[in-house]
ZANUTOR-756859 format. One record per residue (C-alpha): x, y, z. Coordinates in Angstrom, 2 decimals, always signed. Each point is the difference from the previous one (the first is absolute). Last residue first. Example, Ala and Ser with C-alpha at 12.3 -4.5 7.8 and 13.67 -1.06 7.14 Angstrom:
% residues 2
PT       xx       yy       zz
PT   +13.67    -1.06    +7.14
PT    -1.37    -3.44    +0.66
END
This chain:
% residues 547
PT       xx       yy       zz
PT    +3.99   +31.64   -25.22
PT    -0.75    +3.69    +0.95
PT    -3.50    +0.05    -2.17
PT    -0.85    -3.28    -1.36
PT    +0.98    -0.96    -3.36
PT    +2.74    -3.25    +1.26
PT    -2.16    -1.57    +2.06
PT    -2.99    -0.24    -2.86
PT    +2.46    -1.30    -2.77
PT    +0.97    -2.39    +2.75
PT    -3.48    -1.60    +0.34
PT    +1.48    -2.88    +1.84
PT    -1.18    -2.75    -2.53
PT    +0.87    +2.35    -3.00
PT    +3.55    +0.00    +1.46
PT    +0.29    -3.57    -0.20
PT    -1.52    -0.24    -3.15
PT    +2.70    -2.26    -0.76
PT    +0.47    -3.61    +1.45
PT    +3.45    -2.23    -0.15
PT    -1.11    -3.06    +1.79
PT    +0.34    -2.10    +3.74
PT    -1.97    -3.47    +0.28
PT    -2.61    -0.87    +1.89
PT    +1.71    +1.37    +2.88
PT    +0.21    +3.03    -1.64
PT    +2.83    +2.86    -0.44
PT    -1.13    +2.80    -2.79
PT    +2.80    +0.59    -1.38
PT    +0.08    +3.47    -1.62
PT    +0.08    +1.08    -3.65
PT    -0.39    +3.00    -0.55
PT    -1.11    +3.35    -0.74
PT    +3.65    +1.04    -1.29
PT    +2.05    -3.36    -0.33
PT    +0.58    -1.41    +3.08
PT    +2.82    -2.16    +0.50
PT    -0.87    -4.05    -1.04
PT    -1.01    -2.90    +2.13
PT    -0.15    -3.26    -1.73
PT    -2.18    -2.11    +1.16
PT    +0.92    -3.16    +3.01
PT    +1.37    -2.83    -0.32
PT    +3.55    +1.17    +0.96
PT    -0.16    +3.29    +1.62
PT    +1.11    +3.13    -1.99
PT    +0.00    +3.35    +1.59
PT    +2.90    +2.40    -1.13
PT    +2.84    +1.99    +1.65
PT    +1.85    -3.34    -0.01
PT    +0.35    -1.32    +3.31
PT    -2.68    +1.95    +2.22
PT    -2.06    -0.38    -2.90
PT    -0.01    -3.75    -0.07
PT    -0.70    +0.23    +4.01
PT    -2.76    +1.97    -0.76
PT    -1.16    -2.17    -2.86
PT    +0.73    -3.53    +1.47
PT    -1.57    +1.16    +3.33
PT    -3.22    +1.48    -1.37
PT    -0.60    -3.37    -2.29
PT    +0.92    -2.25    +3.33
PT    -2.97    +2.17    +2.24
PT    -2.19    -0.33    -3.34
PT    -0.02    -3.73    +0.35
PT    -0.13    +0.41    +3.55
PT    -3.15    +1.50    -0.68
PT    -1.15    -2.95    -2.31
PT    +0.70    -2.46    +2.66
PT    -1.75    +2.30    +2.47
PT    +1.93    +2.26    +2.47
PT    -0.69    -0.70    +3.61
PT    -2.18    +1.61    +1.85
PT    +0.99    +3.47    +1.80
PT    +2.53    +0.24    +2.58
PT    +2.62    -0.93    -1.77
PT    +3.41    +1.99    -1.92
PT    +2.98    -1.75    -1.75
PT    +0.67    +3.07    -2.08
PT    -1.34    +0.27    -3.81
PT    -3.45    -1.63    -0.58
PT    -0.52    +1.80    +3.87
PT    +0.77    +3.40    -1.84
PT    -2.63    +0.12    -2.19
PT    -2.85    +0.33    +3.11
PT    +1.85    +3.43    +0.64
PT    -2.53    +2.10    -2.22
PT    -3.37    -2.09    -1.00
PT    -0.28    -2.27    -2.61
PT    -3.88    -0.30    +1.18
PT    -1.12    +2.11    +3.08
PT    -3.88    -1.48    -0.33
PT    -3.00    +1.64    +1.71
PT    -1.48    -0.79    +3.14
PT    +2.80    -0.81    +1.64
PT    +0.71    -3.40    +1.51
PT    +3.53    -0.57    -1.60
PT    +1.75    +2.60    +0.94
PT    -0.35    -0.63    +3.64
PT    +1.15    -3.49    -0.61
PT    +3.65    +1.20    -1.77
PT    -0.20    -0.35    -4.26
PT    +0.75    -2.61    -2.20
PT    -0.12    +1.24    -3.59
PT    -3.44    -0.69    -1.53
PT    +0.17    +3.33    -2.33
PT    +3.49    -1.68    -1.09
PT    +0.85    +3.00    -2.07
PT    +3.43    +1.58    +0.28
PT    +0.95    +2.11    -3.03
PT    +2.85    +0.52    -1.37
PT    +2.09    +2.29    -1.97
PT    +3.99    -0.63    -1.24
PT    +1.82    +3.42    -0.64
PT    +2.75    -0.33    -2.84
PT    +1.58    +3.35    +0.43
PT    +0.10    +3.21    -1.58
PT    -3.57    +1.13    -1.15
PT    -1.26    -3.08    +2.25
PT    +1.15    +1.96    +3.33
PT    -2.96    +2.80    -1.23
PT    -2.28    -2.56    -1.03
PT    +0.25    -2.17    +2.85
PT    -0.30    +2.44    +2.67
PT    -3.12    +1.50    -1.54
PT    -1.77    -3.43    +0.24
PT    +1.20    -0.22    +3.70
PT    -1.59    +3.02    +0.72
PT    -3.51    -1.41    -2.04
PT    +0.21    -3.39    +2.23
PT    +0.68    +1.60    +3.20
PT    -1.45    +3.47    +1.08
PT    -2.59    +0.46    -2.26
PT    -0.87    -3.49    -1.03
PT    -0.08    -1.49    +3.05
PT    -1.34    +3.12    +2.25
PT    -3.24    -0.29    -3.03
PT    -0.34    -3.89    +0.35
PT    -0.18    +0.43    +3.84
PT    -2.52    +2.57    +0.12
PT    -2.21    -2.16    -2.28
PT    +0.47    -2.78    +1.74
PT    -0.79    +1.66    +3.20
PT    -2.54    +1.79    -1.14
PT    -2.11    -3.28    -1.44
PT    -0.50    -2.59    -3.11
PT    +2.95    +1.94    -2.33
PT    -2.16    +1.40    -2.74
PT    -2.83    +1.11    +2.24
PT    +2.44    +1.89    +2.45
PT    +0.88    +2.49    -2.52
PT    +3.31    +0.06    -1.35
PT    +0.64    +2.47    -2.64
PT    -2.92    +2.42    +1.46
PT    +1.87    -0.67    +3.64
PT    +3.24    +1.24    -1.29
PT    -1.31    +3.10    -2.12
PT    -1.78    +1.06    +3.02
PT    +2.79    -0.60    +2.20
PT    +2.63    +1.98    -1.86
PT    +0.09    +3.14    +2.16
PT    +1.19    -2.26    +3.04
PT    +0.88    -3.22    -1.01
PT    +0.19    -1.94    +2.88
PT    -1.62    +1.87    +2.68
PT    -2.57    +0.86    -2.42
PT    -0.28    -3.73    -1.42
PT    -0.89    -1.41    +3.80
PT    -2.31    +2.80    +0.24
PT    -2.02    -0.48    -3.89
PT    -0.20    -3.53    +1.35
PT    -1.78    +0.28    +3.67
PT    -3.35    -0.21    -1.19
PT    +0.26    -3.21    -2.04
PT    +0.92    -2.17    +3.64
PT    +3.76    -0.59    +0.03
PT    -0.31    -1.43    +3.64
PT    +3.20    +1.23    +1.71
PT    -0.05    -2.02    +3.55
PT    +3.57    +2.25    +0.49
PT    +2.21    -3.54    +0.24
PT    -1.51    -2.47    -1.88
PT    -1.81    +2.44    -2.66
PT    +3.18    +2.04    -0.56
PT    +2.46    -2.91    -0.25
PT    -2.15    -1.38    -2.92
PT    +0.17    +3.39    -1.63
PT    +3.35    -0.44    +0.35
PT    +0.63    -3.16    -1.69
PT    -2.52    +0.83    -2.63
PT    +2.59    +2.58    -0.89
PT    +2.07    -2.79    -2.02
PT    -2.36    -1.16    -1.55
PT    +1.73    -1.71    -3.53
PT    +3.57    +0.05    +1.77
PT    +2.14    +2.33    -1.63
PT    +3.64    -0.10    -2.16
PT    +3.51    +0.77    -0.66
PT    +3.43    -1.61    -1.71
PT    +2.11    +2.17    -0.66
PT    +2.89    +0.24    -1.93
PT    +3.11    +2.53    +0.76
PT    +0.44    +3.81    -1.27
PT    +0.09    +1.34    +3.48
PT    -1.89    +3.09    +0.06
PT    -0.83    +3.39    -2.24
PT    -1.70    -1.11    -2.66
PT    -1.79    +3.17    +0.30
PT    -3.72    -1.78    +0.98
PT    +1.70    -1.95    +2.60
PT    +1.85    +2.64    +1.21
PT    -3.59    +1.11    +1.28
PT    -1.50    -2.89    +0.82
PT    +2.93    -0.93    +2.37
PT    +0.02    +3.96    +1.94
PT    +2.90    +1.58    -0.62
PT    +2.76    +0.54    +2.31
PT    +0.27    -2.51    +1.88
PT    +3.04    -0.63    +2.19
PT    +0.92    +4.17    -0.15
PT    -3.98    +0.96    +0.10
PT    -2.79    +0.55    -1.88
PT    -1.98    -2.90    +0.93
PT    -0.68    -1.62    +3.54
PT    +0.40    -3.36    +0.65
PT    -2.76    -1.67    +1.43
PT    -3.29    +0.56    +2.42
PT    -2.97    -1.60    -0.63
PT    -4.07    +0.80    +0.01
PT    -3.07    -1.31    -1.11
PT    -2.99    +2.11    +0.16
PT    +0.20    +0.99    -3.52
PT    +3.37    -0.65    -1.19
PT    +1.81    +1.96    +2.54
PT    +3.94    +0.72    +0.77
PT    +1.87    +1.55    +2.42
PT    -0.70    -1.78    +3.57
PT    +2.35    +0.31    +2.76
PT    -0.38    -3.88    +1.01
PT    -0.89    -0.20    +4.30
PT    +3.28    -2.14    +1.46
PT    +2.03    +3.07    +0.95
PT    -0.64    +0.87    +3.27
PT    +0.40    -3.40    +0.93
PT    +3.41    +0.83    -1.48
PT    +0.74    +1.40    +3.03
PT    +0.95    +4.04    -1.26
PT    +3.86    +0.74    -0.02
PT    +0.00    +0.22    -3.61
PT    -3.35    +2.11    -0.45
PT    +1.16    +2.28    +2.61
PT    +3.80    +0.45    -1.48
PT    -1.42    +0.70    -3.48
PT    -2.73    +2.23    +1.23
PT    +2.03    +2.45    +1.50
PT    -0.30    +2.81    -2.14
PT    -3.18    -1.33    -1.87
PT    -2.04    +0.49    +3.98
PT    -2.73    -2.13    +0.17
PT    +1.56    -2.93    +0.84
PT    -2.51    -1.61    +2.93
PT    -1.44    -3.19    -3.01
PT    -2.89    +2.42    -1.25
PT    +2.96    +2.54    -0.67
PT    +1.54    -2.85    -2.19
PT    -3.00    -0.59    -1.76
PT    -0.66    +3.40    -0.64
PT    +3.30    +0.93    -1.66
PT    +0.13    -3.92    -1.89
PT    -3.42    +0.69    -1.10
PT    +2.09    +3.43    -1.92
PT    +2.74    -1.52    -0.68
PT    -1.69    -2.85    -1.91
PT    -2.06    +2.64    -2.11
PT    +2.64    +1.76    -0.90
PT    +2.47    -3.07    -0.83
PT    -2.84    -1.51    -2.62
PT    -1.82    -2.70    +1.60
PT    -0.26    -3.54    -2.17
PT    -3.55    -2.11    -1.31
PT    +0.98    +0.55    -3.67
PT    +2.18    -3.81    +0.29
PT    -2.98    -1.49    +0.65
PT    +1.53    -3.79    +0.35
PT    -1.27    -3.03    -0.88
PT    +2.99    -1.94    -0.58
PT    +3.03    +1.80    -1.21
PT    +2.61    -1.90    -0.78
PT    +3.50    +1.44    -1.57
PT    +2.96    -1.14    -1.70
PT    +3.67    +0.84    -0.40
PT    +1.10    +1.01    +4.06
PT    +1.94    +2.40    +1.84
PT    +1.57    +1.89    -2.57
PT    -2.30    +3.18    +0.32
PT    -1.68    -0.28    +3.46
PT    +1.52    +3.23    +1.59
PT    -1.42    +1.83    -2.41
PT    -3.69    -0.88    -0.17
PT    -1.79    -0.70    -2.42
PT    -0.73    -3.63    -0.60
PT    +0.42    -0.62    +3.50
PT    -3.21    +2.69    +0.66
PT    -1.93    -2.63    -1.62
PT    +1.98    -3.37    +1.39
PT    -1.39    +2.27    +3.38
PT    -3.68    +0.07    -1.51
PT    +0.69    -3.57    -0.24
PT    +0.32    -1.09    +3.36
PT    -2.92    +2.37    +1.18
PT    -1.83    -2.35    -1.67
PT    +2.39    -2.89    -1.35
PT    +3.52    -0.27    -0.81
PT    +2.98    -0.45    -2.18
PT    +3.27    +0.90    -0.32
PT    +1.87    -2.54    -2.50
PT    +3.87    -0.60    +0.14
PT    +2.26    -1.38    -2.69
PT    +3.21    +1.58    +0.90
PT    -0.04    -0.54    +3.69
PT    +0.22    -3.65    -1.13
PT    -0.70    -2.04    +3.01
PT    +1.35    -3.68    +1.46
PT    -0.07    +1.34    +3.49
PT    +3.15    +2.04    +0.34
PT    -0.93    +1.23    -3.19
PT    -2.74    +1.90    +1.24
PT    +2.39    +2.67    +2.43
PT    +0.70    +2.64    -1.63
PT    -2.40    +0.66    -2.70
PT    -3.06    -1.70    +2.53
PT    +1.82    +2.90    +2.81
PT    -0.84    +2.39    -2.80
PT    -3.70    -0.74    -0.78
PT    -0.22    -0.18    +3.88
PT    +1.09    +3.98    +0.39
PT    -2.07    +0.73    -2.93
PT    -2.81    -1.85    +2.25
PT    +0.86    +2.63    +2.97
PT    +0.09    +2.62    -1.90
PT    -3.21    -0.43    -1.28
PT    -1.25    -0.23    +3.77
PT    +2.30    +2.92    +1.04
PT    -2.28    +2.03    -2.59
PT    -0.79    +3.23    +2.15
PT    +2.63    +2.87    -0.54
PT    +2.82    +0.71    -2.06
PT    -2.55    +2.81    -2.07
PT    +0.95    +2.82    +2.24
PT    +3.14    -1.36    +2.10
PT    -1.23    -1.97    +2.70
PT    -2.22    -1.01    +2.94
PT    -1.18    +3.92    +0.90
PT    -1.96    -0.67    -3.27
PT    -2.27    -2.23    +1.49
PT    -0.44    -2.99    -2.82
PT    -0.80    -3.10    +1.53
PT    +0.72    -3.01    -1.90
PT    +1.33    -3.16    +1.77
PT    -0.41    +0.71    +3.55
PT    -3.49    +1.34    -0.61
PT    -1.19    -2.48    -1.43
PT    +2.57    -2.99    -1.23
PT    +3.15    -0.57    +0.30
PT    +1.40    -3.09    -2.80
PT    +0.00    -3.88    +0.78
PT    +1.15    -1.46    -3.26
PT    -0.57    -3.56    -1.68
PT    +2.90    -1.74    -2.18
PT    -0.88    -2.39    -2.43
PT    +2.58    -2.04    -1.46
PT    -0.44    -2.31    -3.41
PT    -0.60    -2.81    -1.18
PT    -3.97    -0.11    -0.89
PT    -1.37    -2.58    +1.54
PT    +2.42    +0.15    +3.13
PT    +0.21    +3.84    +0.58
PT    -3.35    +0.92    -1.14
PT    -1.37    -3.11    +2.23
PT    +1.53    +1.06    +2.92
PT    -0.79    +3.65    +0.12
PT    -1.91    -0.04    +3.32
PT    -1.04    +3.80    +0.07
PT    -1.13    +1.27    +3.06
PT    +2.88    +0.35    +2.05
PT    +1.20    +2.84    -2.62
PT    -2.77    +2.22    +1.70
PT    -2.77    +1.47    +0.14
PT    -1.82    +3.18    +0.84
PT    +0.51    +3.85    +0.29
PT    +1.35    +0.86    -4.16
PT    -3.64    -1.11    -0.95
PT    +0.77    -3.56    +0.71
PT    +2.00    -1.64    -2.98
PT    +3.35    -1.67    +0.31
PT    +2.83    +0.45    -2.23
PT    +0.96    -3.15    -1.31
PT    +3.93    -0.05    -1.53
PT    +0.75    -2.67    -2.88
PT    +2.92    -1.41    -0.49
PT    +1.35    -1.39    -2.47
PT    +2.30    -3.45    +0.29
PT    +4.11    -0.21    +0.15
PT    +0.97    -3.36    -2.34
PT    +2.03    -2.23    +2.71
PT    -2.64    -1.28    +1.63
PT    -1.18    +0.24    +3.33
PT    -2.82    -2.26    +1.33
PT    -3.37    +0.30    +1.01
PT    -1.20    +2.83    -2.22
PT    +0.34    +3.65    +2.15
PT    -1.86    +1.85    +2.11
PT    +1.72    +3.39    +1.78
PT    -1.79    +1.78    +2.58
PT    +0.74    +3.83    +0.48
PT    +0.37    +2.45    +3.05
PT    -0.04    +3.47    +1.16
PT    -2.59    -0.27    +3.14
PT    +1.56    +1.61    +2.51
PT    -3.04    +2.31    +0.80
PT    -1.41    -3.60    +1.68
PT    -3.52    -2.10    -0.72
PT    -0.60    -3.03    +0.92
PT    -2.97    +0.28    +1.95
PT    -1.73    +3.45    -1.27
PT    -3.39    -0.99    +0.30
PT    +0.61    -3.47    -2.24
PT    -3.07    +0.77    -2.27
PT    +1.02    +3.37    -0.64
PT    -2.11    +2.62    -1.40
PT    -0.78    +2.59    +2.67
PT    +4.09    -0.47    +1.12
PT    +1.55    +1.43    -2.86
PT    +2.94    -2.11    -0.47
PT    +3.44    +0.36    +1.52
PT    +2.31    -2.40    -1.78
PT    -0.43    -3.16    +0.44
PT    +2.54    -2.03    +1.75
PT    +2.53    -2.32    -1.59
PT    -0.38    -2.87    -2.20
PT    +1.16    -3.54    +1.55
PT    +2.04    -2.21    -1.12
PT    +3.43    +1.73    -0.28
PT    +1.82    +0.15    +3.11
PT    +3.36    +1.47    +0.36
PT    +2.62    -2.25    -0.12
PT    +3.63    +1.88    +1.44
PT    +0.77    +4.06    +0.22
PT    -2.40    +2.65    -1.03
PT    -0.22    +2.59    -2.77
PT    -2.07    +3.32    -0.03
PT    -2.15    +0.69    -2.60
PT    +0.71    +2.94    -2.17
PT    -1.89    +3.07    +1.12
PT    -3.75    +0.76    -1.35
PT    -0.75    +3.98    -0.89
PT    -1.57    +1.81    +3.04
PT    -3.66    +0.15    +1.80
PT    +1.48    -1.91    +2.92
PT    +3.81    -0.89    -0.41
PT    +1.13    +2.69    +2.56
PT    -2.12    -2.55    +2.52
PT    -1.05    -2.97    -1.89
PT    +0.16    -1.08    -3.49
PT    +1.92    -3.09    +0.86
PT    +2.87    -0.53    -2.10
PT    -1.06    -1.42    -3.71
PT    -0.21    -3.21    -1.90
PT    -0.28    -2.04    +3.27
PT    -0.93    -3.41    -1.02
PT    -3.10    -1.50    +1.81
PT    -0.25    -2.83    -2.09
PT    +2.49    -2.59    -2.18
PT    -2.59    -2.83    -1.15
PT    +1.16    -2.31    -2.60
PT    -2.71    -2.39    -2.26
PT    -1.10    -3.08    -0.52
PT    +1.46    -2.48    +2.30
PT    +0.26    +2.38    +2.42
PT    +3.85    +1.88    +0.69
PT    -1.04    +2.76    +2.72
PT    +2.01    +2.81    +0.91
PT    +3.55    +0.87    +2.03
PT    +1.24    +2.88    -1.23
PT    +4.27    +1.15    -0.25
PT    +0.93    +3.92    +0.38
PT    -0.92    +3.31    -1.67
PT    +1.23    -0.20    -3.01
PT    -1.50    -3.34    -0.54
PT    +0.37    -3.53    +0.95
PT    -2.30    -2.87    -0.17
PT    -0.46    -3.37    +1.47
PT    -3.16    -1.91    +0.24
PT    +1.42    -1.76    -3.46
PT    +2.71    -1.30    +2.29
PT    +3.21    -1.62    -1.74
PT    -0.49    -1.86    -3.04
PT    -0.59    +1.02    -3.46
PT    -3.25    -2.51    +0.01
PT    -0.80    +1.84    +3.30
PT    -1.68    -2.83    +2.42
PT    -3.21    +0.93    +1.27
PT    -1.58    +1.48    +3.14
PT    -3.38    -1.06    +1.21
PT    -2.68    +2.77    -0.02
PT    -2.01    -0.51    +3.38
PT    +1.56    +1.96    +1.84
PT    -0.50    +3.26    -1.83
PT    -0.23    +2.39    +2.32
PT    -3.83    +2.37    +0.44
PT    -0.15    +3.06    +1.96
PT    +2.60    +2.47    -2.28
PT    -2.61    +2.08    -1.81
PT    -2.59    -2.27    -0.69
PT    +2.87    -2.88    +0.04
PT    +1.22    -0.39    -3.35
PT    -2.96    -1.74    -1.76
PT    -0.52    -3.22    +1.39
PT    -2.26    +1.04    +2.61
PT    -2.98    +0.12    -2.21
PT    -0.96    +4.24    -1.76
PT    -3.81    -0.02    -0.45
PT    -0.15    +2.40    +3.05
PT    +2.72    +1.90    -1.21
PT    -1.31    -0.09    -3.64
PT    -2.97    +1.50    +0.94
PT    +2.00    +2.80    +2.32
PT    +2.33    +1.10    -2.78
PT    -3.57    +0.40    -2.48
PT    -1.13    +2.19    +2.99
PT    +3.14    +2.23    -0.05
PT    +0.06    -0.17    -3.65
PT    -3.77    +0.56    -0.72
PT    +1.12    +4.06    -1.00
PT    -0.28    +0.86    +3.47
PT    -3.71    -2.43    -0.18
PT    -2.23    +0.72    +3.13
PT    +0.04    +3.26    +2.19
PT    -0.24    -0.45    +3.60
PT    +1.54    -3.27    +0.22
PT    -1.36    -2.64    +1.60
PT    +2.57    -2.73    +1.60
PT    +1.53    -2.41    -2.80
PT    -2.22    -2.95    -1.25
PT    +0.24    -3.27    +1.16
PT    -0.18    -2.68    -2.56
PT    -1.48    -3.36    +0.67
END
């Protein structure tokens, strides 16, 4: 049975928080640890065909002790970065500091802080010295170095973390290492008071902090059987709004030849005024009024004090915090460069779940008692869409879709998901092959509480990931699901080798070409489609005033 996180007084933060909380609860014990709780005792070593200790690794730093399974390595809880504590808070990430003898490797390290109204551990496990990575790798080491690829974790920039994500069966199936990142988060990871820095240095530590991972996996990957010149950044939510703002920013050049962004609205990012100025009142709500002396308050605060997201960003109700445009670590926002050809010229490989706001919506009738009755439409698409509700609801009147909540959820989908990452594509396709897809199991396993609404949630967002990571919590995968699950696996894992999706068995998956096509990924049996952009209206998205 899934337990839901405590109420929160506004539902959704962009779904990532809430989507981070789902897969917590669906998450078994023999992912890394839930944030450092769970060892691995029950994975039996195994013999190193190169002999010596395959639990054994050495990096720059000093020597790890993991786990050797019979399908996979484990190295967890490596420090990428010194603490971010004291001088550290609300600054640039150190270099790790080195130790002396084994450290131990099989368990992920804490959280880092999380906003507290949507946690479904209540803050256990959870430290401000946070900085580390896991590293999964095939079962044995060879002497040809493997890619990589690098998860970001999704979460709205407050939730999650790399403890989530058993990677397992990308590393075994598909040969290759997968490394998953703890970064700050909140308010430790992206406020923006300007008495923190240098006009523009502020806010971003969070970005910083991955960039700071991307180069430890440069330095340190081939230790483990790596090539830190074939890596992949990928992630999902929140995760991929950050391989967004990878694409573009500075300190990122170099660090990496492909990208994945999974569901992902890259528009949904603060400019730097707007982040400095929630950042001023937020940190005078917090006791640091005063901007002269802010810096030392909000650095010698308990970071109790500090748990509550500063919030920058809304789509509708939703809301998230993130890196903050317009300044020396980002300087323009993703879409934006996008649409100059201004970012790394590497492939991509990008997509949407078929519902993905039906997730949320779903989250807002468990938690708030939200009923969707016809009345209450035209609000729920003013506080969405402001001046552009009428035209919204006349598009997708609740007739069309069976109810409000359907209806609501198709028009967040296409607005803010499926016709962004549309726009993506076409602007990375002018330069680089860019490889579309679409998610849609509409019966994809979903938690209990999801799965006695009175509507349906479909392909909705996160449910993707569990055909991915070794995730539970929800019933099992079909035979044709897992099907799919092996499909998604060969092509990401394909792509995380080549630059380009091919899985054996499976169709041909070519770069976009203008309108099309995508992959549409189905369990009874995954296609090339067009009309995806018909599908989501995106002629519609794209003539609406101040889209």
């Amino acid at each position: 049975m899934v337990v839901l996180p405590a109420k929160v007084s506004r539902v959704g933060r962009n779904g990532a928080a809430l989507v981070t909380a789902l897969v917590l609860t669906m998450s078994p014990v023999s992912a890394c640890g839930r944030g450092g709780s769970q060892t691995f005792a029950g994975d039996a070593p195994v013999a190193d065909v190169q002999g010596g200790d395959p639990a054994v690794v050495t990096t720059s730093a000093g020597t790890l002790r993991g786990v050797a399974a019979p399908d996979h390595r484990l190295f967890a809880g490596i420090p990428y970065a010194a603490p971010p504590v004291g001088p550290l808070r609300f600054a640039a990430p150190e270099p790790a500091l080195g130790w002396v003898g084994e450290r131990d490797a099989t368990r992920a390290g804490p959280r880092c802080i999380q906003d507290p109204a949507a946690d479904p551990e209540r803050g256990q496990n959870t430290s401000e010295d946070c900085l580390t990575l896991n590293v999964w790798t095939p079962p044995r080491r060879t002497d040809a170095a493997l890619p990589v690829m690098v998860w970001i974790h999704g979460g709205a920039f407050v939730n999650g973390s790399s403890g989530i994500y058993d990677a397992r069966w990308l590393a075994s199936r598909g040969d290759m290492l997968v490394v998953t990142v703890n970064y700050r988060l909140g308010t430790l990871g992206f406020l923006a008071h300007p008495g923190l820095g240098p006009a523009g240095g502020v806010g971003n530590y969070g970005l910083s902090d991955q960039q700071a991972a991307l180069r430890w996996v440069r330095d340190n990957i081939a230790a483990f059987g790596g090539d830190p010149d074939a890596v992949t950044v990928a992630g999902e939510s929140a995760g991929g709004m950050s391989v967004c703002d990878h694409l573009v920013a500075p300190g990122s050049a170099g660090l990496f030849r492909a990208a994945i962004v999974m569901s992902a609205p890259c528009q949904a990012q603060a400019d730097l005024a707007t982040a400095q100025r929630r950042s001023i009142d937020y940190a005078a709500g917090a006791g640091c009024p005063d901007p002269a002396t802010a810096a030392a308050c909000l650095r010698a605060l308990p970071v109790d004090k500090l748990r509550n997201p500063v919030w920058y960003f809304n789509i509708g109700s939703d809301e998230l915090t993130g890196p903050v445009t317009g300044t020396t670590v980002l300087p323009a926002a993703p879409l934006t460069a996008f649409g100059a050809g201004q970012q790394a010229h590497v492939p991509a490989l990008l997509g949407t779940t078929r519902d993905e706001f039906t997730l949320f919506t779903a989250l807002r009738y468990l938690r708030q008692g939200e009923r969707f009755a016809p009345g209450e439409y035209p609000g729920l698409l003013d506080e969405t869409f402001g001046v552009n509700a009428p035209a919204v609801g006349a598009r997708y009147p609740i007739d069309r879709y069976g109810g409000v909540a359907q209806a609501y959820s198709a028009a967040v989908t296409d607005g803010e998901f499926a016709c962004v990452a549309d726009r993506m594509a076409g602007a990375l396709g002018r330069t680089d092959p860019v490889y579309a897809y679409e998610f849609n199991d509409r019966g994809a396993p979903a938690p209990e509480a999801m799965r006695t609404l009175p509507f349906p949630v479909g392909a909705s967002h996160s449910l993707e990931l569990r055909y991915l990571f070794d995730v539970g919590g929800a019933p099992p995968l079909n035979p044709a699901q897992q099907a799919l699950s092996a499909a998604m696996i060969g092509y990401w894992s394909s792509f995380v080798h080549s630059g380009s999706p091919a899985a054996g068995g499976q169709p041909d998956w070519p770069a976009v070409d203008g309108a099309g096509p995508w992959m549409s990924l189905q369990p009874d049996g995954s296609r090339m489609v067009s009309g995806y952009q018909d599908e989501h209206q995106c002629p519609f998205w794209a003539g609406l005033k101040g889209r």
